[in-house]
PLY file of the C-alpha trace (Angstrom):
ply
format ascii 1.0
element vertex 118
property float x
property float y
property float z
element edge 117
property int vertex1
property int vertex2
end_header
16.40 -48.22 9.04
13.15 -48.30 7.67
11.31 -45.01 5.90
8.09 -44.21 7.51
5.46 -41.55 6.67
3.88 -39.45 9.55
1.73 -36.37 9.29
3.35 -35.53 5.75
6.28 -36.10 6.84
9.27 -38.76 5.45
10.90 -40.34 8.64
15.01 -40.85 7.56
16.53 -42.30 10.83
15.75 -42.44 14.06
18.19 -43.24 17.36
16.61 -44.22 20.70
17.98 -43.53 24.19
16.71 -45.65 26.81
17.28 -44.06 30.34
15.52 -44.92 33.53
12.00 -43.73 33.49
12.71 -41.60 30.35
13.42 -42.40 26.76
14.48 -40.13 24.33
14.03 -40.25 20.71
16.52 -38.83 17.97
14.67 -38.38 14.59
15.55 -36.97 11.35
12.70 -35.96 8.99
12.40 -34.39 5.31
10.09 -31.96 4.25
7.66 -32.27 1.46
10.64 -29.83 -0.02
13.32 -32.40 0.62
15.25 -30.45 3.26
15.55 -31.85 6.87
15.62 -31.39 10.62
15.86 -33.11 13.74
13.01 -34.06 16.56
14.19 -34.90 19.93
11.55 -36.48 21.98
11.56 -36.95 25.82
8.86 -39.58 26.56
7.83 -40.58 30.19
5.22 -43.03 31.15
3.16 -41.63 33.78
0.39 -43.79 36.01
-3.00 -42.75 36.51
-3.73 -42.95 40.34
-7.52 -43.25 39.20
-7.20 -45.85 37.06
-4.45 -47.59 37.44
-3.35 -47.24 34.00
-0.87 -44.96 32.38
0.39 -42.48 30.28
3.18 -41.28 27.89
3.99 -37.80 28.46
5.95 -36.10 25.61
7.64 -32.97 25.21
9.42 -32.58 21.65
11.82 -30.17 19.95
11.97 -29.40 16.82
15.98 -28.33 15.37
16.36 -27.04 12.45
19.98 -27.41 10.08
21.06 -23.52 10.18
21.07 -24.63 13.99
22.30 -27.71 14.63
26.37 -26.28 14.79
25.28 -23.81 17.86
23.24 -26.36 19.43
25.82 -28.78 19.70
28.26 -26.22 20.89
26.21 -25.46 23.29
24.87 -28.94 24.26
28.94 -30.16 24.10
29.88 -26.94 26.49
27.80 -27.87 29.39
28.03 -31.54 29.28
31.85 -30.49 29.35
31.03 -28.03 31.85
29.28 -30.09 34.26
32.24 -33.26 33.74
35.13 -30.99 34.64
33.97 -28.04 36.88
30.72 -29.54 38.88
31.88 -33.25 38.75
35.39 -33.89 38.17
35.66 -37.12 40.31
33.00 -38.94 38.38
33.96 -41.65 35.80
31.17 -41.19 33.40
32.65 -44.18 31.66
31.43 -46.50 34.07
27.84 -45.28 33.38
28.13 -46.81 29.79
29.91 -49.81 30.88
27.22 -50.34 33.56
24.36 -50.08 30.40
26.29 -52.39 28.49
26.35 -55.13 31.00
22.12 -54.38 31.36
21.98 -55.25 27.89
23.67 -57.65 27.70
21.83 -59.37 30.64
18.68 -58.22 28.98
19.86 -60.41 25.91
21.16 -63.43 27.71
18.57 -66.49 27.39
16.86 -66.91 31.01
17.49 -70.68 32.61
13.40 -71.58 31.54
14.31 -70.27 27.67
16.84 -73.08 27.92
14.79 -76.12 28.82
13.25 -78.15 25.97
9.79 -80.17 27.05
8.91 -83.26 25.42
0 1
1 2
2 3
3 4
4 5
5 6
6 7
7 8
8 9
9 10
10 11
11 12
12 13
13 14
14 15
15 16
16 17
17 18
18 19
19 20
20 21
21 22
22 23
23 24
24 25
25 26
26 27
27 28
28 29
29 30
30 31
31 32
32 33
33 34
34 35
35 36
36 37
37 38
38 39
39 40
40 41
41 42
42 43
43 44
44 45
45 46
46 47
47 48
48 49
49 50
50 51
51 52
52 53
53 54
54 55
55 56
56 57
57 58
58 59
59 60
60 61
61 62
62 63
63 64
64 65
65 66
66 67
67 68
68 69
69 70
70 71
71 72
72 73
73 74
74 75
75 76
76 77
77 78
78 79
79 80
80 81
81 82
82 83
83 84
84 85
85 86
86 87
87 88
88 89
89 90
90 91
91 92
92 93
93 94
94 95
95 96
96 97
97 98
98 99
99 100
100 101
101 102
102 103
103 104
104 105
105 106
106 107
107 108
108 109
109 110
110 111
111 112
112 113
113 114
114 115
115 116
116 117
């Protein structure tokens, strides 16, 4: 992954999460100390009814390293949570296998890609 300065600030990897509407961005940064943390980013493209344009709405949050263990607990407790007491008939499996086939698909040449003009 590539190292990119913003604000100050040394970008160290970054992880995005394509779903629906949303995507989500996992970023780790440095400090000009050289310690770390993590941004999460929630970005949703929004049209303008006036003119008919649009928008990325963001909302961030910042995590820090003396929380990460406690977030994840917590994070990993209601995603556990919601599988085995709220939804215990869903295979959330299929979800992934049903994004794997998009991108493939998304990948695939298209039949026009394919046809050589001389």
């Amino acid at each position: 992954m590539e190292e990119n300065k913003t604000n100050g600030r040394e970008e160290i990897f970054s992880e995005k999460v394509k779903a629906g509407k949303r995507t989500y961005f996992f970023d780790v940064k440095s400090t000009r100390s050289n310690d770390y943390y993590l941004t999460i980013t929630e970005s949703k493209k929004r049209y303008n009814k006036d003119d008919e344009g649009f928008t990325y709405e963001k909302h961030k949050i910042f995590l820090y390293k003396e929380d990460f263990n406690k977030f994840m607990e917590a994070l990993n407790n209601t995603v556990n949570h919601v599988k085995t007491e709220l939804l215990p008939d869903v295979d959330f499996n299929s979800f992934d296998q049903h994004r794997e086939r998009e991108e493939i698909e998304a990948k695939a040449p298209t039949v026009d890609s394919e046809l050589k003009w001389d």
